[in-house]
BAMAR-226375 format. One line per 2 residues: number of its first residue (from 1); their letters; for each residue x, y, z of N, C-alpha, C. Coordinates in steps of 0.02 Angstrom, whole numbers. Each point is the difference from the previous one (the first is absolute). Layout:
NUM) a) X Y Z X Y Z X Y Z ~ ...
END
This chain:
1) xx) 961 -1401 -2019 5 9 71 12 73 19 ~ 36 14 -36 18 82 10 -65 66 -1
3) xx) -44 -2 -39 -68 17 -15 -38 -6 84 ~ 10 -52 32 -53 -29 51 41 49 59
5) xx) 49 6 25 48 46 10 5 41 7 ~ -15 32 -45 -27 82 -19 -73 25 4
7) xx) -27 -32 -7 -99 21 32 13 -24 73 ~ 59 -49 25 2 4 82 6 72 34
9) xx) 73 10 -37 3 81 21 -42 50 -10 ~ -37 -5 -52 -51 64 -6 -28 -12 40
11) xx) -41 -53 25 -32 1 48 6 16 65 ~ 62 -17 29 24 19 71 1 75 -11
13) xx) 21 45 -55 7 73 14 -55 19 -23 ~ -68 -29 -22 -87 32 -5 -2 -7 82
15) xx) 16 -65 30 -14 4 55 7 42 44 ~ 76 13 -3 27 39 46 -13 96 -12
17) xx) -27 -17 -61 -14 83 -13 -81 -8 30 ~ -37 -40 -17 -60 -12 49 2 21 64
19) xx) 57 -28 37 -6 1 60 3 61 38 ~ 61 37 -39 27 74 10 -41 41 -8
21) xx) -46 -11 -46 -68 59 -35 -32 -26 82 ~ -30 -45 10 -57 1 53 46 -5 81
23) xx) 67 -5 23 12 45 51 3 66 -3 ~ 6 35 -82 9 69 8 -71 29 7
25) xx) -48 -28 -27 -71 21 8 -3 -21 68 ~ -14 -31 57 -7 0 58 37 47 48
27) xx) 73 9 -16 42 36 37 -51 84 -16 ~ -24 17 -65 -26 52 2 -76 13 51
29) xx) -41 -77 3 -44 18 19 26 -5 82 ~ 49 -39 29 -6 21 75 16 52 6
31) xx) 60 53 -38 -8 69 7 -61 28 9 ~ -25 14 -47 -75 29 7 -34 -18 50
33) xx) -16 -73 4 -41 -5 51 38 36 96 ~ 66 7 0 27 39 49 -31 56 7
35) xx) 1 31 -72 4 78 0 -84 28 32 ~ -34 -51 -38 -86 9 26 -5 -16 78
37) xx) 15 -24 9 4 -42 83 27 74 40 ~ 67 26 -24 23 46 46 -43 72 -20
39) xx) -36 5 -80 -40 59 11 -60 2 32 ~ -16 -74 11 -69 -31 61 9 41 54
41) xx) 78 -34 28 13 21 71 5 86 8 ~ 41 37 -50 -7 58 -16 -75 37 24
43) xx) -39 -25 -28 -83 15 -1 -20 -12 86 ~ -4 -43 2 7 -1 84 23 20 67
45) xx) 84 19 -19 37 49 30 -48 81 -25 ~ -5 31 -40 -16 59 -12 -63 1 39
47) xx) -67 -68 7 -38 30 12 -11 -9 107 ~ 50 -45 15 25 12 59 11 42 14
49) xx) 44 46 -12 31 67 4 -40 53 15 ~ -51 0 -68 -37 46 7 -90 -8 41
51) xx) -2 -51 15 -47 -16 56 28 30 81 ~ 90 -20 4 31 1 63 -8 92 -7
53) xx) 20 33 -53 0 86 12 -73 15 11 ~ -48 -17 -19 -80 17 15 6 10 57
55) xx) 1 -95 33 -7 -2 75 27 62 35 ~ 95 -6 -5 9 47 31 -35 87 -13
57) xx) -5 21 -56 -12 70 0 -86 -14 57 ~ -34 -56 0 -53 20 47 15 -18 73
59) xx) 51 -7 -6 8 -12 93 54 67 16 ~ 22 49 -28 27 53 -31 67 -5 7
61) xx) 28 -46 -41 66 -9 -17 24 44 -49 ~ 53 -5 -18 25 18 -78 -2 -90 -50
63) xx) -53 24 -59 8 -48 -32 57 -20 -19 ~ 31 28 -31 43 -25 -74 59 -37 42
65) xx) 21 14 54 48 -52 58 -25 -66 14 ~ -69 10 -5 -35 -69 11 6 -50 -49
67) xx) -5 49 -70 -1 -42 -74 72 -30 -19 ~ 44 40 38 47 -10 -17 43 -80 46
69) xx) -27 17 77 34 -69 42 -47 -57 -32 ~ -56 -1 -25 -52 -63 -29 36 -12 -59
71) xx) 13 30 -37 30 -14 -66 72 -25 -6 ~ 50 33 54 82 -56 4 -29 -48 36
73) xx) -58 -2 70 -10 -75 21 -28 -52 -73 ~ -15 23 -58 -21 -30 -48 49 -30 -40
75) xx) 60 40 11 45 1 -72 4 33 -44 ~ -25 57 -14 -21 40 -24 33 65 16
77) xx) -12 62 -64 27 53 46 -33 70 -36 ~ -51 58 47 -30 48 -15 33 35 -49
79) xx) -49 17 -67 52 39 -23 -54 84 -22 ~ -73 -13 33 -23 58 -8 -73 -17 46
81) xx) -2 53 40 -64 -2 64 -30 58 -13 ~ -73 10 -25 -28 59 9 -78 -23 37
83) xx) -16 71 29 -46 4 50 -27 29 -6 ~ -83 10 -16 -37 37 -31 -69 -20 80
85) xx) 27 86 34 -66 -17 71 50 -2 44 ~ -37 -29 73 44 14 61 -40 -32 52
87) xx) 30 -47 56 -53 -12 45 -52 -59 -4 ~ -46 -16 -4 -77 -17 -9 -19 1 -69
89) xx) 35 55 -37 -13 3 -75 39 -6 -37 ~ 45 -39 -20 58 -24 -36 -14 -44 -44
91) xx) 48 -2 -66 21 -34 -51 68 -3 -8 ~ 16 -53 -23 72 -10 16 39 -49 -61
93) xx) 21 42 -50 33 -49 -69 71 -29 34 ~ 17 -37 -22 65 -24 16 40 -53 -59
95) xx) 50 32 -26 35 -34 -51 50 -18 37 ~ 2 -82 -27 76 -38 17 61 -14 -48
97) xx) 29 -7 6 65 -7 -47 19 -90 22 ~ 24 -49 -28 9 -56 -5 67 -28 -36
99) xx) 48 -42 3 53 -4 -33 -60 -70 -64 ~ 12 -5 -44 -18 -39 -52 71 -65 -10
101) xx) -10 -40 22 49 -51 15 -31 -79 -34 ~ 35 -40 -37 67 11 -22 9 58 -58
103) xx) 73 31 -9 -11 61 -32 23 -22 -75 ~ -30 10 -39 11 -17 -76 34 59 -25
105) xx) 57 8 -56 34 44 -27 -62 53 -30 ~ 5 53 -6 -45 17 -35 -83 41 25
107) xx) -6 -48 49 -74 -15 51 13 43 51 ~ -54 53 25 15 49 70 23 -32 53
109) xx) 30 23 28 27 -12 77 -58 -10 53 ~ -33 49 3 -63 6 60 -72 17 -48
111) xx) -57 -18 33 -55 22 -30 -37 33 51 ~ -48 40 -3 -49 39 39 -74 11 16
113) xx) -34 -35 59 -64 -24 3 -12 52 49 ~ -80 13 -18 -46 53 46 -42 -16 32
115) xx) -11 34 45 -63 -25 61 -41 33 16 ~ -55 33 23 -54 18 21 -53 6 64
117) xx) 37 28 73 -64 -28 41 0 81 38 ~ -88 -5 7 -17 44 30 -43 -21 93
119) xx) -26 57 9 -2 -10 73 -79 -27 -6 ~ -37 31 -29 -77 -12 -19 -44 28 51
121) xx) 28 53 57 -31 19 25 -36 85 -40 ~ -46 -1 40 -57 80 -59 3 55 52
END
């Protein structure tokens, strides 16, 4: 009887180490899948931003104010605007800064996505 007993217990702790292995593998992949999702949104904020500084430099604003209110309305926050042109003829990079959440020991705090829009006028 004692024998039958003892392969009970092994079994409950294969199980239970089963179980622990595949919440810890999931707990890793909803991380990740966060982290992609918010460098999505990242990508989107930057290229908001830098569509909103185009616009403005052709209606003759100051870009990089523009990149900058599009990008906190995003969540987001400018961490480098350059402007290559003026007017009618503008290009307009725009890097965002992003907090990287949830934060893993170890793992950066924020990550940094770039954007691209010009005016396309000749």
């Amino acid at each position: 009887m004692r024998a039958h007993d003892e392969r009970g217990a092994a079994g409950v702790l294969v199980t239970m180490g089963m179980s622990i292995a595949v919440l810890i593998a999931f707990s890793f992949a909803a991380v990740f899948i966060a982290w992609f999702s918010a460098a999505r949104q990242a990508e989107q904020a930057a290229e908001l931003a830098a569509l909103a500084a185009a616009s403005a430099s052709v209606a003759g604003e100051q870009p990089c104010p523009a990149a900058q209110t599009t990008a906190r309305r995003n969540g987001v926050a400018v961490s480098g605007c350059e402007v290559r042109g003026a007017g009618r003829h503008v290009v307009v990079e725009v890097t965002v800064e992003a907090p990287l959440e949830p934060r893993l020991p170890g793992a950066p705090a924020t990550f940094h996505r770039s954007a691209t829009a010009g005016s396309g006028a000749q």
